[in-house]
C-alpha atoms as a printed R data frame, in Angstrom:
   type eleno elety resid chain resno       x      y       z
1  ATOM     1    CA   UNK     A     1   0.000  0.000   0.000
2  ATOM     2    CA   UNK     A     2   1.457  3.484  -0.969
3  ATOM     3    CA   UNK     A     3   0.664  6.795   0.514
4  ATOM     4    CA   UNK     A     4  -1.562  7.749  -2.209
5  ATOM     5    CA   UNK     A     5  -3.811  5.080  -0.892
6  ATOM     6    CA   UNK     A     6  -3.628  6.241   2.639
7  ATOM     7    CA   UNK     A     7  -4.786  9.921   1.809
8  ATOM     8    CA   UNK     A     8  -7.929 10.941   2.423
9  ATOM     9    CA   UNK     A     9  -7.561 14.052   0.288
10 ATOM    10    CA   UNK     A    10  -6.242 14.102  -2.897
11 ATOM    11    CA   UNK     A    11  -5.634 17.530  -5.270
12 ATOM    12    CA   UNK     A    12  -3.655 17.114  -8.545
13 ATOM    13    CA   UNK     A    13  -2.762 20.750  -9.778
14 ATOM    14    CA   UNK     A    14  -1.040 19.745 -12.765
15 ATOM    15    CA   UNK     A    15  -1.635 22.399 -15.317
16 ATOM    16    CA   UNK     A    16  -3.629 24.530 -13.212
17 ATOM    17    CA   UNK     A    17  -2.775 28.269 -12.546
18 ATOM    18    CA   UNK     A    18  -0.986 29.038  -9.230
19 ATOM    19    CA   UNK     A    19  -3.427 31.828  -7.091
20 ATOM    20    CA   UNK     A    20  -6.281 29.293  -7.879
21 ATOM    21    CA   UNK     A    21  -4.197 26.484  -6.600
22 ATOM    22    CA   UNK     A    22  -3.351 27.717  -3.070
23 ATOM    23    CA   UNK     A    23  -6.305 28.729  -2.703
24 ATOM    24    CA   UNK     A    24  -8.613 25.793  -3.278
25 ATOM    25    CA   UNK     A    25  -5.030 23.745  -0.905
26 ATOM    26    CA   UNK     A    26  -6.309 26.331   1.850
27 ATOM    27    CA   UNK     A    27  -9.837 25.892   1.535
28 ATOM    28    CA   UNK     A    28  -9.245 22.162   1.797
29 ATOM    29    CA   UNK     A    29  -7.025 22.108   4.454
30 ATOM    30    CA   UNK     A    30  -9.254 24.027   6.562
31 ATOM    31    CA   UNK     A    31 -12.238 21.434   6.015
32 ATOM    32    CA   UNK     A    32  -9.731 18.616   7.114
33 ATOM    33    CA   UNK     A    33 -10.190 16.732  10.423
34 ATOM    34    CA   UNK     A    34  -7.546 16.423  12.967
35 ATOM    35    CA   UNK     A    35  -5.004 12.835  11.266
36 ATOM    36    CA   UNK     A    36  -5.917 13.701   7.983
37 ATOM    37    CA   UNK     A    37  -3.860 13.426   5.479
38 ATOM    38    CA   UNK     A    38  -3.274 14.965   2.047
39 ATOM    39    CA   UNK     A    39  -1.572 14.239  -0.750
40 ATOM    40    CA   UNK     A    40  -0.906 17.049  -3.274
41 ATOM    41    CA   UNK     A    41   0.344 16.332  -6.888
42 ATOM    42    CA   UNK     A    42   1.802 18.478  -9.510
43 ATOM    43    CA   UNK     A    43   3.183 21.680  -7.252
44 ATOM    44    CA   UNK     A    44   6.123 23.294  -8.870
45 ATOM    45    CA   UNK     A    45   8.758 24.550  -6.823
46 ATOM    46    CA   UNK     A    46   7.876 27.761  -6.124
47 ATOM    47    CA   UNK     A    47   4.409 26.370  -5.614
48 ATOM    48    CA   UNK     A    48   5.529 23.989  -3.183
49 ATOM    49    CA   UNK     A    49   7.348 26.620  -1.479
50 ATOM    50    CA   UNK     A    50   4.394 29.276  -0.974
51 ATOM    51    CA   UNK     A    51   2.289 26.093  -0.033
52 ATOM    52    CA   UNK     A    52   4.994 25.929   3.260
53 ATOM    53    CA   UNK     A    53   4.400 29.766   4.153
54 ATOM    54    CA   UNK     A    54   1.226 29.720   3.854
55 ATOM    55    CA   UNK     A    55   0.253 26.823   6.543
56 ATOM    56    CA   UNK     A    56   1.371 27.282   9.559
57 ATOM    57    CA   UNK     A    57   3.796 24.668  10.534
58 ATOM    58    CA   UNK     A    58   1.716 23.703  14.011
59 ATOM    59    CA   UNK     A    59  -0.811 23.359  11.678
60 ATOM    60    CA   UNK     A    60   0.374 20.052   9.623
61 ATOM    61    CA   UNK     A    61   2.957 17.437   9.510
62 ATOM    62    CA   UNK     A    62   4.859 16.462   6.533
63 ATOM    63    CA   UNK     A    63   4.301 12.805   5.668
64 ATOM    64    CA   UNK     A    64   6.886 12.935   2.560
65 ATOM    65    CA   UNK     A    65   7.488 14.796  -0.426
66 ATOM    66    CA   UNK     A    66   8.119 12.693  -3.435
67 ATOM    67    CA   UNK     A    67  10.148 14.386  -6.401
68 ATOM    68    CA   UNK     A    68  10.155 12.828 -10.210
69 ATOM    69    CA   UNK     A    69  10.818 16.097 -11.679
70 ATOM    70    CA   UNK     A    70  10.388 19.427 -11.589
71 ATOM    71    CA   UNK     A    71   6.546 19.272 -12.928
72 ATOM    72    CA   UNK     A    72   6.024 16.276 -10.713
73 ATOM    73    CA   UNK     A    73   6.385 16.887  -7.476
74 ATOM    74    CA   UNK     A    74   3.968 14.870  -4.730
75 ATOM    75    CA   UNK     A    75   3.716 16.240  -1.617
76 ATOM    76    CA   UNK     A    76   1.793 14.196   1.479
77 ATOM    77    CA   UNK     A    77   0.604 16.285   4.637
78 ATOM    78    CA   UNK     A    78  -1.345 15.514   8.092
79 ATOM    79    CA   UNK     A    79  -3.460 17.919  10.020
80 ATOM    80    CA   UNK     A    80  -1.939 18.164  13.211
């Protein structure tokens, strides 16, 4: 069993434009229970890296991030 089975949220932003991205990561993080976890797909790395200022670390753990390439990057977070 991989991680991708173990999520309970799953957003693939491959392709999509950035502002919309973070935005519909925030709204779903904020409907997430407490041990949820999420598994993001297709963040470049600037992406990735306003995705980590934007939560507040108390706010989530980081499970893994899995990196293919530069236009496929996975990243898995819990809700803390």
């Amino acid at each position: 069993m991989s991680l991708s089975d173990d999520a309970d949220y799953r957003l693939d932003f491959r392709g999509a434009i950035t502002s919309l991205t973070l935005l519909k990561l925030t709204r779903v993080f904020r409907e997430m229970k407490t041990d949820q976890t999420l598994e993001v797909l297709g963040l470049d790395a600037d992406t990735r890296s306003d995705l980590f200022r934007l939560l507040p670390e108390v706010a989530y753990k980081l499970i893994a991030i899995d990196e293919h390439d530069e236009a496929s990057i996975r990243v898995y977070l819990r809700k803390t």
